[in-house]
C-alpha positions, 0 to 999 in steps of 0.5 A: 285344213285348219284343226278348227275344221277337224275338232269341232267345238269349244276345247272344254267339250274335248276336255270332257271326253278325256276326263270320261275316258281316265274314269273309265280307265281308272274304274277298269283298272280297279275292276268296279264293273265285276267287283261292286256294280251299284257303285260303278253304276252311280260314278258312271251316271254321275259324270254323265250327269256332270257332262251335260250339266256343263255342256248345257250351262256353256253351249251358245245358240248357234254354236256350231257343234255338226258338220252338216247344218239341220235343215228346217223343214 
């Protein structure tokens, strides 16, 4: 079995989930989430914001991002 199989999509995808989970490690660490909830709140939505943003501008058509293809009905 090749990683190619088991990690499906461009690294940068992967990267995005390490960079998500350090914020929130990080905003866990200083305690945001019971401290100072709007700004927590913000941060949070901002780099769901910036995740879709990135994988919108960088996803090709027909990139494989599913193991099991859609079917068209």
């Amino acid at each position: 079995m090749k990683l190619g199989d088991v990690f499906i999509g461009p690294a940068l995808y992967w990267l995005l989930w390490v960079v998500i989970i350090a914020v929130l490690v990080v905003l866990g660490l200083m305690e945001m989430h019971t401290r100072h909830f709007n700004p927590f709140s913000f941060i949070l939505l901002g780099v769901t914001a910036a995740a879709v943003a990135v994988i919108l501008v960088t996803y090709r058509k027909g990139e494989r991002i599913t193991r099991e293809p859609f079917e068209k009905e």
